[in-house]
N, C-alpha and C positions, 0 to 999 in steps of 0.2 A: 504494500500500500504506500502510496506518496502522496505530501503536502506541497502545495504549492506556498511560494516565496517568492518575495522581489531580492532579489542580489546587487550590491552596493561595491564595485571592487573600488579602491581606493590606497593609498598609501598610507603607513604607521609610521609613528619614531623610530620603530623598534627595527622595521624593513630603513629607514634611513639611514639609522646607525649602524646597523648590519653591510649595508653595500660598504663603507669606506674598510670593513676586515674583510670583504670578496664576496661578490657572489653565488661561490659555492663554500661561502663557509656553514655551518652550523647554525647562528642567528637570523641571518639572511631566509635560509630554506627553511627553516622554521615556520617565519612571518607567512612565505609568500605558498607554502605547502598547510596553512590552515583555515576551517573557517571558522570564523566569528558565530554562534550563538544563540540568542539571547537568553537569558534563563531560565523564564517561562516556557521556551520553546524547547529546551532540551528536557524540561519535565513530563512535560508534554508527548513528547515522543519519546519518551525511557532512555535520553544517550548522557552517558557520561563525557569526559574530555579522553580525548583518543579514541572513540569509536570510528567505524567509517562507515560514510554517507555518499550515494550517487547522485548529480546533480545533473538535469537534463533541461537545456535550452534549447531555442529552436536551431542554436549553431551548432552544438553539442553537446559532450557527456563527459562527466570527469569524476575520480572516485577520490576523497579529500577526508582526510582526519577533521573532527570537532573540537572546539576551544570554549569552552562558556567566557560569552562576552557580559562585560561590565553592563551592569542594567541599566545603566543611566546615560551608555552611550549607544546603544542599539534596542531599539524597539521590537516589541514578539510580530513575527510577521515578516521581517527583515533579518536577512545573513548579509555579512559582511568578511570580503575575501583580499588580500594584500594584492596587489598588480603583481602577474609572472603569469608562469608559463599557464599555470591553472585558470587562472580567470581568461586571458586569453583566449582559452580554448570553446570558453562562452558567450563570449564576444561573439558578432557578427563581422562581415569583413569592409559593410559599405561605412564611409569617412562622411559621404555628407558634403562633402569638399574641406573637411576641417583637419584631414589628414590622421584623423584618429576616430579610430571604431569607437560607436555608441558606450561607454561602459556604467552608465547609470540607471538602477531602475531595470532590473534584466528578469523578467519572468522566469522562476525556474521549477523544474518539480524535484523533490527531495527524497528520496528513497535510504533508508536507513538500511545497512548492509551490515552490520554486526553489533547486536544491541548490547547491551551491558547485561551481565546477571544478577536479576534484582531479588 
């Protein structure tokens, strides 16, 4: 069974501070290999932090570890994903003329791939 979600990719501190030690280091892959959230939403759907989730846009599909996001920065209803190779791949390809894909606001559906045992 899947819920649907709007997807917010966006950049952190944590992925800022991460690029200046590499972007294949540890911090970096971390940021941009998780999603955001919200609390209510991971109760919701039984997921602890580190479970994994398939996400399907109408660009396509990616399978991403869970993070509970701070509740005061992500609302239930909304995931929130670091820019890289993952949110990318949910992205559309048309720019618009603005030289960069759609990345805000990305309908997606959510499929829980290994629940926690509660």
């Amino acid at each position: 069974m899947s819920e649907t979600f709007i997807l917010i990719p966006g950049r952190t501190s944590d992925q800022g501070c991460g690029i200046s030690e590499g972007k294949f280091q540890e911090k970096y892959q971390r940021e941009i290999n998780s999603l955001q959230v919200a609390p209510g939403d991971m109760t919701k759907l039984g997921l602890v932090a580190g479970d994994r989730v398939r996400l399907t846009s109408e660009s396509g599909q990616v399978e991403v570890s869970v993070v509970v996001a701070k509740a005061e920065e992500l609302p239930q209803g909304m995931l929130f994903i670091a820019y890289g190779n993952i949110s990318s791949q949910l992205m559309g390809g048309d720019t618009h003329g603005s030289g960069m894909p759609t990345s805000k606001g990305i309908d997606v559906e959510l499929e829980v791939l290994r629940p926690s045992a509660n």
